[in-house]
Every structure is written in structure tokens, then in C-alpha cells.
N, C-alpha and C positions, 0 to 999 in steps of 0.2 A: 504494500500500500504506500502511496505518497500521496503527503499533500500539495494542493494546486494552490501555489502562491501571487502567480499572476494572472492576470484575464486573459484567456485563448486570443481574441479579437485586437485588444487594444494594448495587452500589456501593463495595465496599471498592475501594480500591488496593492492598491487601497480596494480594500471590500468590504463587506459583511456577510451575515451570516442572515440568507431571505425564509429558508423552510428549512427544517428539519423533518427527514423519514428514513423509510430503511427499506429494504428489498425482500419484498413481498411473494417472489417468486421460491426462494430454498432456502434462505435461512435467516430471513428478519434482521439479518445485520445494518446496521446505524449508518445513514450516510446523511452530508449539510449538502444544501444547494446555496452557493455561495450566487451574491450579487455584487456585481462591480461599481464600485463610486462612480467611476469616470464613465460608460457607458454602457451604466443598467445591463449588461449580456451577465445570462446565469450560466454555472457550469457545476456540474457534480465534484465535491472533494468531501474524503479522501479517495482516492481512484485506484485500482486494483493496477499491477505491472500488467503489461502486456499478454504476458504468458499466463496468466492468472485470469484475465477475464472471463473465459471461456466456462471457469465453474460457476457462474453466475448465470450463465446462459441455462433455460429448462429444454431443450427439443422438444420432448412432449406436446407442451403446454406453447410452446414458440406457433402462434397458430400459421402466421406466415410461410413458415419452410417444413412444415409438419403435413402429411398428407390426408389424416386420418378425418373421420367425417364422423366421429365418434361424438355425441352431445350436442348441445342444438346451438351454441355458441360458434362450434364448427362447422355444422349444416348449414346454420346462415352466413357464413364465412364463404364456404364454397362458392353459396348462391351468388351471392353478392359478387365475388370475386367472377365470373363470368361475364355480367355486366360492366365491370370497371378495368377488363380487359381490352375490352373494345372501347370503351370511355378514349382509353392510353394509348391505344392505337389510330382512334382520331384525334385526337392532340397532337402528337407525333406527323402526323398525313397533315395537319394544316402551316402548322409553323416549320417543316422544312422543306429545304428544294433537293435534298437526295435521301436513298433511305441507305444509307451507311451508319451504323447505330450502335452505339455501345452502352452496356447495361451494366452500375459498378453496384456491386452487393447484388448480383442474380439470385439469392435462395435457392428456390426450389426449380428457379427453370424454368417457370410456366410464362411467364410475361416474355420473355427468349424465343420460345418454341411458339408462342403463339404470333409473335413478329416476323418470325421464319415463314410460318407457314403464310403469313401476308406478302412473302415476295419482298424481305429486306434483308440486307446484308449484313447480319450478328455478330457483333464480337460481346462477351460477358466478361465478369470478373466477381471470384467467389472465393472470401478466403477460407470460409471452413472445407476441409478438405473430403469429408462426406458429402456436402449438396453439392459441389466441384462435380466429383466421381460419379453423383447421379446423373445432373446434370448432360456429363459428357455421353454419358451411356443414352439415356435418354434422347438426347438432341445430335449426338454425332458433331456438334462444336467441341473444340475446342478450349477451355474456359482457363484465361489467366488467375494465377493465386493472389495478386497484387494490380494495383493499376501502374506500376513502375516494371511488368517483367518486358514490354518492350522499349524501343527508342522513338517508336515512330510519331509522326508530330504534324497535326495541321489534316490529319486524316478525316473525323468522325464528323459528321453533318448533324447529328444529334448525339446527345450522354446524357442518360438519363442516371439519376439516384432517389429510386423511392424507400425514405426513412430510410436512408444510412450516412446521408453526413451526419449526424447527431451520435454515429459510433465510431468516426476516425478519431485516434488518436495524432496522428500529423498534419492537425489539417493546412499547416502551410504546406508542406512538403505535397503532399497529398491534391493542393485544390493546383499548386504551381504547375505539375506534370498533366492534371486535366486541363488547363489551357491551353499548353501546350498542343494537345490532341484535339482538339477543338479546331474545324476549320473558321476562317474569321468571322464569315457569314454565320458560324451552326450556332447553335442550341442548345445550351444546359439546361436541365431539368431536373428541381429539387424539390421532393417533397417531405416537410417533417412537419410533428406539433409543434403545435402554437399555446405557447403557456400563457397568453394575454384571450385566452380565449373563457369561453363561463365556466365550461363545465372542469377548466383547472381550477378557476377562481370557486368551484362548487366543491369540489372534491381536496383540494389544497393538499395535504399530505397523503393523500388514498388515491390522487388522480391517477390513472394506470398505466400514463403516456412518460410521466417522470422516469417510470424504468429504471430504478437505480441498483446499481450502478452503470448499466450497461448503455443507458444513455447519459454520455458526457457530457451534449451539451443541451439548453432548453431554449429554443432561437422564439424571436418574436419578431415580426418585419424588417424592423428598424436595424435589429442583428444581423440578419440576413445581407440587408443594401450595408450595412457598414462593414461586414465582413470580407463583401464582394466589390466593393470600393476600390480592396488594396489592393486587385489582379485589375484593374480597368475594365470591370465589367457590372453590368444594370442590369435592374431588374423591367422587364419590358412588362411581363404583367402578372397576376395574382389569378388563381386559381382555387374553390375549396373542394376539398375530401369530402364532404356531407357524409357521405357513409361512415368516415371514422368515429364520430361522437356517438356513434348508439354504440358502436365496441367499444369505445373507450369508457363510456360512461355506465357501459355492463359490468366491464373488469373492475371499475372505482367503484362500483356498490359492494362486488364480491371480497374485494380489499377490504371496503370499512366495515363488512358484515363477517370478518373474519372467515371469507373464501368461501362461504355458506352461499349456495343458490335457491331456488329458489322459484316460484312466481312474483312474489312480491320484490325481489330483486330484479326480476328480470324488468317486471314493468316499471319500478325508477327507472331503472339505467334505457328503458325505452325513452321514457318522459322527457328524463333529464338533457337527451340526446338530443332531442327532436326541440327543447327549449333552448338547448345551444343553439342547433342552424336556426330559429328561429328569431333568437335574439342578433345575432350574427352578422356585421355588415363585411365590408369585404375588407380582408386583413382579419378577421375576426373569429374566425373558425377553428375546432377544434385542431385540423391539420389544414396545411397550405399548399398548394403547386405554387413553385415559383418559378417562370420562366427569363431563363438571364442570356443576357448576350455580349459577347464585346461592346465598349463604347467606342 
């Protein structure tokens, strides 16, 4: 474990201490979401080494890169997921002019395979080395373990990252080499939560997007354009997840109900979901697309 003495973003030292909670997922260990003086961005400390994160991670319970359709948390996961594949796939068809596309944190493969089979040219990037292996098996791509194992530069017409800049731990190093690969015209694509949204302000140490430790960082717009300020690049527009705040606000009932389900839980975390997008203006949702481009 080390503690995070400076802001990822800006650098200051001076902070405080915004939430305290702990990680909900295997073993209720204590962790602070610190807030920075100088430019309000939160990040999780103390932080697990590198090598060490991975025990924090559940597969199981990971409903993202988990296959299982076991529970109805994961039936309507599935479901859902069908439709917000094709969502990503017209997204993707309107803001570029080629489909050369790279995908950083593929999971489980499906948003890959399913681009493939739209007639786009795939590159992925997966560092756990099981959904790698499926992956490859699966799709007959190829899948890098890092976005650093090549040199090539000025390639991809789209990069997308759904929910996982909020797990690099280098994100200079990290955002420097996706520029790179970026042709000048293409298209970054980031999506993570948004802790300026209600249902964090509803849920505050229970919300389920916090994910501590394994999300480092907690971005909020502002985060976002100032983070991507220091590569020369804007944000062109905002996009919400609508579907994430009824999962997210299922998980932060099961959280504050001590992981007990339920009907009476499920229908908060329906309510509570559906009070988010409805309170919600833009920038304001429980998770963001955010579409960036060179300036």
C-alpha cells in the first residue's frame, strides 16, 4: 500500500480528506477519497502496489467481464448490454471517417467481436491475462497486454475506453502513448462515473461506482477537460450512460443493506436510478461518454 501524496491531475500536495469507505467487494478494508485544494479532482488513497490490485478484483461478481447470466442483476445486464452495443456502435459510425479502432480494457471481448463483425478493423488491449486468452480464442484477434507493446503512432481513427481510465495507474505515461496512436483527425472515447452526479450524492459512502480500491480515480467534467488540457486535447461533446444509474444504484442499496437483496432493494435502486436520469442535466449523470479530440 502507498499513500497518494499529490493530485494525479494537477500535482498539488495540499488536500483533504472528502469520504471515507472501504471495499465492499472481499474484505471491507478502509480506504479515504482524498480531495485536492487546488483542483477539487478526487482520487482513492491509500492505493494497493501494482501487483497487489488484482486481489481486490471479484471475477465473479465483476458483472462486466463475467459471463454468467446467473441472478437477475445479471439477466438484466445481459439484456441491456445488447442494446448499448449497438448504442457504441453508432456512436463510433457517426463521429469517424474510418473504422480502424482500438479498444483499451476489452474484458470480455464482446464490444470487439461485435465491431468485427460490423466490418471494422480491431485492435484490443486486455491486461488480465485470462479475458486476453478468451478473448483471443474467441475472436481470433490478437489482443495487446498493455497499450505500450507497440510503436506505432498516428494509426487508430477511433480509441475507445469504457470505465477504465479510472483504473490506470500511469495515466501520464498511459494517456501520452494514446495520443500518440491517435490519428489527428480520430477520436477518443471515455466513459467513466460521475461522482457530481445524485445518486453518488444519494449513496455517498455505499455508492457502488466508488469501487475502492480498484477505482483510482472519481472524475467529474471539469476533471476530465482539465486532465485532457495537458495532451492538447477537448472535449467536443458529453454523452450519458442512462442505463448505469439503475446498476449502480442496485449495487449502492445492496452495499448499504449489507449485500442483502431483495424486492424492496431492488425497487430503491430502480427509483433511485430513474431519479438520477431524471434529475440529471447534461454533465450530470451517473456515468459520462466523453468525446475528445485534438485541439
Amino acid at each position: 500500500m502507498k499513500n497518494i501524496t499529490s493530485c494525479p491531475i494537477c500535482e498539488s500536495t495540499k488536500n483533504k480528506t472528502f469520504l471515507k469507505s472501504r471495499n465492499f467487494r472481499i474484505n471491507e478494508q478502509a480506504f479515504d477519497l482524498m480531495e485536492c485544494d487546488s483542483c477539487t479532482f478526487r482520487y482513492t488513497s491509500p492505493l494497493p502496489e501494482v501487483n497487489e490490485i488484482g486481489e481486490y478484483y471479484d471475477p465473479e461478481n465483476y458483472v462486466s467481464h463475467t459471463g454468467t447470466k446467473k441472478g437477475i442483476v445479471n439477466k438484466l445486464f445481459h439484456a441491456i448490454r445488447k442494446i448499448t452495443l449497438n448504442n457504441k456502435f453508432k456512436l463510433l459510425s457517426k463521429i469517424s471517417n474510418g473504422k480502424k479502432h482500438l479498444d483499451i480494457g476489452a474484458g470480455n471481448g464482446i464490444f470487439l467481436g461485435y465491431m468485427k463483425e460490423k466490418g471494422w478493423n480491431v485492435s484490443g488491449v486486455e491486461l488480465d491475462d485470462v479475458s486476453r486468452a478468451s478473448i483471443e480464442k474467441n475472436t481470433g484477434l490478437n489482443i495487446a497486454k498493455t497499450v505500450h507493446d507497440n510503436n506505432e503512432t498516428e494509426e487508430f481513427d477511433v480509441i475507445t475506453m469504457w470505465h477504465v481510465l479510472e483504473h490506470v495507474y500511469d495515466l501520464r505515461k498511459d494517456l501520452n502513448t494514446i495520443k500518440q496512436k491517435l490519428k489527428k483527425d480520430g477520436s477518443l472515447i471515455v466513459a467513466v462515473p460521475n461522482c457530481d452526479s445524485y445518486d453518488a450524492e444519494k449513496y455517498k459512502k455505499f455508492w457502488a461506482a466508488y469501487d475502492l480500491p480498484i477505482h483510482l480515480y472519481h472524475f467529474r467534467p471539469q476533471n476530465i477537460k482539465d486532465l485532457f488540457d495537458q495532451y492538447d486535447m477537448k472535449i467536443v461533446d458529453m454523452k450519458p450512460m442512462k442505463f448505469d444509474s439503475y446498476y449502480i444504484s442496485l449495487i449502492s442499496e445492496q452495499y448499504k443493506n449489507n449485500q442483502k437483496s431483495g424486492i424492496g432493494v431492488m425497487l430503491r435502486g430502480f427509483y433511485y436510478g430513474l431519479v438520477s436520469n431524471l434529475k440529471a442535466k447534461k454533465g450530470e449523470y451517473s456515468s459520462q461518454i466523453y468525446i475528445i479530440k485534438n485541439k
